[in-house]
C-alpha positions in Angstrom: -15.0 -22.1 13.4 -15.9 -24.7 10.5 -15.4 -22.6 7.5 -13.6 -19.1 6.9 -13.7 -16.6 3.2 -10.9 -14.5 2.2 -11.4 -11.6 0.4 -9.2 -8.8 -0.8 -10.4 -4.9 -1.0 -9.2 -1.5 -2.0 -6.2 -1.1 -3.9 -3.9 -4.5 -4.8 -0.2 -4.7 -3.1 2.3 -7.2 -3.6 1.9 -9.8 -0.8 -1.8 -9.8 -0.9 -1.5 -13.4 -3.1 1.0 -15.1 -0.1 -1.2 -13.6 2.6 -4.2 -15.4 0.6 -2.0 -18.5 0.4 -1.0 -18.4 4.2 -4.7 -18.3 5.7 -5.6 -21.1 2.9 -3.3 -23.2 4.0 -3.0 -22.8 7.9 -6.9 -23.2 7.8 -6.8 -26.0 5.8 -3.9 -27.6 8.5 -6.5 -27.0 11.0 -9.2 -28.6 9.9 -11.2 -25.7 8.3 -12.9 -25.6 4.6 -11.9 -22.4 2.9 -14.1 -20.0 0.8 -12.7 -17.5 -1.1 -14.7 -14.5 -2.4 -13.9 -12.6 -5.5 -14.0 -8.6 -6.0 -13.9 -7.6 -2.1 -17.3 -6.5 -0.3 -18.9 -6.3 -3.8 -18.3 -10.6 -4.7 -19.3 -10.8 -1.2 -22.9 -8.9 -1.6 -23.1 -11.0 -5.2 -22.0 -14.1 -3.5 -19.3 -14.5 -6.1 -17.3 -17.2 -4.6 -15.2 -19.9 -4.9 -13.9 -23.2 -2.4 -10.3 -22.5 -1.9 -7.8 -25.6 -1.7 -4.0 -26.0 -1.4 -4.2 -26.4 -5.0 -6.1 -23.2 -5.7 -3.0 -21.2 -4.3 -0.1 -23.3 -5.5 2.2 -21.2 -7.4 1.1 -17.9 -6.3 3.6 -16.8 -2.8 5.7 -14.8 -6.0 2.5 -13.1 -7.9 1.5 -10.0 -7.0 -1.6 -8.8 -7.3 -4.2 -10.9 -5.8 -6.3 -14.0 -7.6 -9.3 -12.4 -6.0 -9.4 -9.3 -8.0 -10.6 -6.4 -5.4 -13.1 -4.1 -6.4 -14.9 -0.5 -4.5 -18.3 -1.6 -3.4 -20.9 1.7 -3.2 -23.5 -1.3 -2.6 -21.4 -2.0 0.9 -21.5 1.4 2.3 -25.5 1.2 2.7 -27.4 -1.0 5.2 -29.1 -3.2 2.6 -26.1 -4.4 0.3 -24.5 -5.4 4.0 -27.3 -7.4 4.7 -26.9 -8.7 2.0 -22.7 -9.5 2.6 -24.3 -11.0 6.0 -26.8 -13.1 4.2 -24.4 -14.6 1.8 -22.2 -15.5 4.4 -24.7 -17.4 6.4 -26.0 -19.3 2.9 -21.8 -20.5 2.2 -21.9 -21.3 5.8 -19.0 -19.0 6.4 -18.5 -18.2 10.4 -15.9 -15.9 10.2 -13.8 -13.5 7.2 -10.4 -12.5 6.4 -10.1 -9.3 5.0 -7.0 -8.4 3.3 -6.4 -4.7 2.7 -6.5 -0.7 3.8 -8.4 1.4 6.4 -11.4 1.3 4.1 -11.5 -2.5 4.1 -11.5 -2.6 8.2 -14.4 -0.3 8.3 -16.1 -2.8 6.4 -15.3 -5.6 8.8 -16.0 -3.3 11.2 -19.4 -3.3 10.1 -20.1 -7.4 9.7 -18.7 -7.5 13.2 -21.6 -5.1 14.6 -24.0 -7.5 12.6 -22.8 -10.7 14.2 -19.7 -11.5 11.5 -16.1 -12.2 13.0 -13.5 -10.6 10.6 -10.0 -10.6 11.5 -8.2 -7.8 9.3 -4.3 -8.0 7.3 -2.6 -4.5 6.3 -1.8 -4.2 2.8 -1.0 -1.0 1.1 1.8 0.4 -0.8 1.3 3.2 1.1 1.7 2.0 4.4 -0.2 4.3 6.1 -2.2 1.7 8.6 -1.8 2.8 11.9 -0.1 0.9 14.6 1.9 -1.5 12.2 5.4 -1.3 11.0 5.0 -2.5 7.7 2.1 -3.3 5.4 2.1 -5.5 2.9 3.2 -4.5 -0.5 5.1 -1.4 0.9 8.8 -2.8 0.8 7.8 -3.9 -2.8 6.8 -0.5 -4.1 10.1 1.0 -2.0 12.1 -1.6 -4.2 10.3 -0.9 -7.6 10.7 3.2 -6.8 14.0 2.8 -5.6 15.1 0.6 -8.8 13.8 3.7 -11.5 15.6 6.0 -9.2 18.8 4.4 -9.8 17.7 3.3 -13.5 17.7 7.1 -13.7 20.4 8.5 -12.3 22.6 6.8 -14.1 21.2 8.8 -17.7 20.5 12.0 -15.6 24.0 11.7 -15.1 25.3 11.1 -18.4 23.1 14.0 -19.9 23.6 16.3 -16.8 20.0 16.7 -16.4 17.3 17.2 -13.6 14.8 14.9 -13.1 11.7 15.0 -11.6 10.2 11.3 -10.2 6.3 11.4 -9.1 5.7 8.2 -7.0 2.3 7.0 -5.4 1.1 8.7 -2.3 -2.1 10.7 -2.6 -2.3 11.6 0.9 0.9 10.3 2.6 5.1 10.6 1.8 5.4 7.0 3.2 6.5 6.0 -0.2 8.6 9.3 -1.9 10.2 9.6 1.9 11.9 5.8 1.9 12.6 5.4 -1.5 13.7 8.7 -2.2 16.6 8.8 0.6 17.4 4.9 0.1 17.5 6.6 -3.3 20.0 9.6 -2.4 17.6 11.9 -3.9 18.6 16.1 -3.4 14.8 16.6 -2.8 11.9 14.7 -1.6 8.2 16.8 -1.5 5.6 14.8 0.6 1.9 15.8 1.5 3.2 16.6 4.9 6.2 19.1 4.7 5.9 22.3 3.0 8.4 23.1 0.4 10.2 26.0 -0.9 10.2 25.6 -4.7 12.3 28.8 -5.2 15.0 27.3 -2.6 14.9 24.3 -4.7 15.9 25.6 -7.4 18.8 27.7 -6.2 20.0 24.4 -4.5 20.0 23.1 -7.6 21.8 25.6 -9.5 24.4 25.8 -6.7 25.1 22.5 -6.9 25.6 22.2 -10.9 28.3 25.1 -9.4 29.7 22.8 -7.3 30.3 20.2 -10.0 27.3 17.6 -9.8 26.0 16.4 -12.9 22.3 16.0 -12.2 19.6 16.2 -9.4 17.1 13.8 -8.6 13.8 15.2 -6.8 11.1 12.4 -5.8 7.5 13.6 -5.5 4.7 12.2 -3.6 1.5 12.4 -5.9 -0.7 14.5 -3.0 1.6 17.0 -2.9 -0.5 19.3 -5.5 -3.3 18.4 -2.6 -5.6 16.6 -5.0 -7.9 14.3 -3.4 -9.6 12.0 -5.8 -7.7 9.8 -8.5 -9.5 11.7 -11.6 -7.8 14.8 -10.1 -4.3 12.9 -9.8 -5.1 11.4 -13.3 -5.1 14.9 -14.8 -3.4 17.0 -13.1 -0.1 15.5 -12.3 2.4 17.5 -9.9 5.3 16.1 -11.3 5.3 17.3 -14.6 4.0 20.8 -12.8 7.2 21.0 -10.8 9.2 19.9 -13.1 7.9 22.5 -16.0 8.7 25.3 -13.2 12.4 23.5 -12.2 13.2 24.3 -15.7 12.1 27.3 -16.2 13.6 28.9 -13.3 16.9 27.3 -13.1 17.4 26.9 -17.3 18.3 23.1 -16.6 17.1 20.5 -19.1 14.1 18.8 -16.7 12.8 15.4 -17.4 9.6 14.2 -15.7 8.9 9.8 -15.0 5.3 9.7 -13.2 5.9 5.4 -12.0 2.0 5.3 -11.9 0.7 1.6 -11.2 4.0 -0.2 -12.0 4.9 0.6 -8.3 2.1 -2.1 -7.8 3.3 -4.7 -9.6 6.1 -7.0 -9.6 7.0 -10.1 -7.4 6.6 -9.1 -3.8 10.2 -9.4 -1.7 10.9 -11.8 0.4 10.3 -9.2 3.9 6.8 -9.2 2.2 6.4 -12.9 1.6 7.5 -13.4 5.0 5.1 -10.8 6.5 2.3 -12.3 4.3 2.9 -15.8 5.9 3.2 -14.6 9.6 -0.1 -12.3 9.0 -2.2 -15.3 7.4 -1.7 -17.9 9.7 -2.1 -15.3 13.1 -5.2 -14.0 11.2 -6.6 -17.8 11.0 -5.5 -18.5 14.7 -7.6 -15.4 15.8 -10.9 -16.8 14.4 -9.8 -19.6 16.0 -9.4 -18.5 19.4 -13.1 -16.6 18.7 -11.5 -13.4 18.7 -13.0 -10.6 16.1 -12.3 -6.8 14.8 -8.6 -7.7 15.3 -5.7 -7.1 12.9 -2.7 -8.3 12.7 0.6 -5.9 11.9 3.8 -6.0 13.0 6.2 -3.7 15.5 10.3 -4.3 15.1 10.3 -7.9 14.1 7.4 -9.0 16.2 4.0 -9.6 14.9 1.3 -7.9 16.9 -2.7 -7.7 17.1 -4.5 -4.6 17.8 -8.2 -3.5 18.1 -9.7 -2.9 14.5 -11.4 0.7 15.6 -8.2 1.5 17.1 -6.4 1.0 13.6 -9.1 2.1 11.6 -9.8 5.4 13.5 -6.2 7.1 12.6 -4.0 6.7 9.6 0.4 6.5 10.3 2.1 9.5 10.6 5.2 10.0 8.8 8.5 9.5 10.4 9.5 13.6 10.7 13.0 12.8 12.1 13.9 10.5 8.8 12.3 13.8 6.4 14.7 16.1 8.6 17.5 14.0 7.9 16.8 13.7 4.2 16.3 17.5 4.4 19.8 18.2 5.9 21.8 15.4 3.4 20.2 17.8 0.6 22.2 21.0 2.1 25.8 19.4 1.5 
């Protein structure tokens, strides 16, 4: 293993820029050149490329976003555009890849493996919904970010003694609404993966302004209207659709925020800085060792490597007993 490309694919996450930095750096140490390839699968097909140094990723462990830029390749789902991915890496002289990103990227891996190219493969997505690890990168950002306009507002809900209705990122997973929204204290949280009662909602509602509370805070995972393409989520957004019915049916003053792609940006913390360091440099030890359709995650505080396919073939399942306790805080 002489040289070894980066690239990053699907949809940024903070951490994506220090897991880049990590595998520069660690190959660097030992002994490799660097390559990295910009706009995912798609730079990789164009052979739009650049020679990483330390240099190159000075300055960016805080940046989110990724200096790569990442991009959806229709080209890479065919044969022919990943011949040509193949044939690019074997004219840069690249023997193996580091892929940063979803399930979608490791299918892609998945693929230059079957055609001879070793890809190792590091989770990152705020949605954390990569099987087998703990954490992926960029999640415990976007909890943070979620959690911060949560609090942000509270404090006017309370001041005004409104409802308010928070839409956060999560087209087909709660990942996202479930941690942030009870880290959040939030009276309601509606995820792609419970049913809700909007009717019992309400009446919660209502009894509590009985009671004496001066607003209500319900977080919403985007899927929940069950859309399943981002025009669909673009247009038709569920928060504003349940909180148009809140109001109508419990005579509340209802405010909508839909956090849309700010949950993507911002410095990464430093649990994702850390993870993004561990994940590099295990992901350049792999190629190293000759090992390929790997990736590297993380279970309690220990980092882990399971078989790509086995990740790839299943997307995390929401921690029930966490909703159930969310569920039960919202009763009191």
């Amino acid at each position: 293993m002489k040289r070894i490309g980066i690239l990053t694919s699907g949809g940024d996450a903070p951490g994506m820029n220090a897991a880049i930095r990590a595998v520069t750096r660690c190959a660097i140490y030992n002994g490799m050149s660097v390559v990295g390839v910009n706009r995912g699968y798609q730079g990789l097909i164009d052979g739009d490329m650049i020679d990483m140094t330390s240099r190159t990723v000075g300055d960016i462990i805080q940046r989110a976003g990724t200096i790569l830029r990442s991009a959806r390749s229709q080209e890479f789902m065919t044969e022919a555009g990943r011949r040509k991915a193949l044939d690019q890496m074997v004219k840069r002289g690249i023997d193996g890849l580091v892929v940063i990103g979803g399930d979608g990227t490791f299918r892609g891996a998945r693929a230059l493996v079957d055609m001879g190219a070793p890809a190792v493969g590091i989770p990152a997505t705020i949605d954390n919904d990569i099987a087998l690890t703990d954490y992926s990168l960029g999640f415990d950002t976007a909890v943070n970010t979620a959690l911060d306009a949560i609090t942000k507002i509270r404090d006017t809900a309370s001041s005004h003694g409104r409802s308010n209705v928070i839409e956060v990122m999560g087209r087909d997973t709660g990942h996202l609404a479930l941690a942030a929204g009870v880290a959040g204290g939030a009276e309601y949280i509606l995820i792609p993966e419970a049913p809700y009662d909007l009717d019992a909602i309400c009446e919660g509602i209502r009894a509590g302004y009985k009671r004496g509370k001066t607003h209500s805070i319900i977080v919403v995972a985007e899927g929940v209207g069950g859309y399943h393409s981002p025009e669909e989520l673009y247009h038709e957004s569920i928060g504003f659709k349940i909180g148009d019915a809140v109001q109508e049916r419990t005579g509340l003053e209802t405010r909508v925020t839909v956090l849309g792609y700010i949950q993507r940006g911002g410095a990464p913390t430093a649990r994702d800085r850390l993870l993004a360091t561990m994940f590099g440099c295990k992901a350049v030890e792999l190629l190293m060792e000759g090992q390929a359709a790997r990736v590297v995650g993380v279970v309690g505080e220990e980092i882990k490597v399971f078989d790509i396919d086995e990740v790839a073939a299943t997307r995390k399942k929401v921690d029930m007993d966490l909703y159930r306790l969310a569920v039960l805080l919202s009763k009191v």
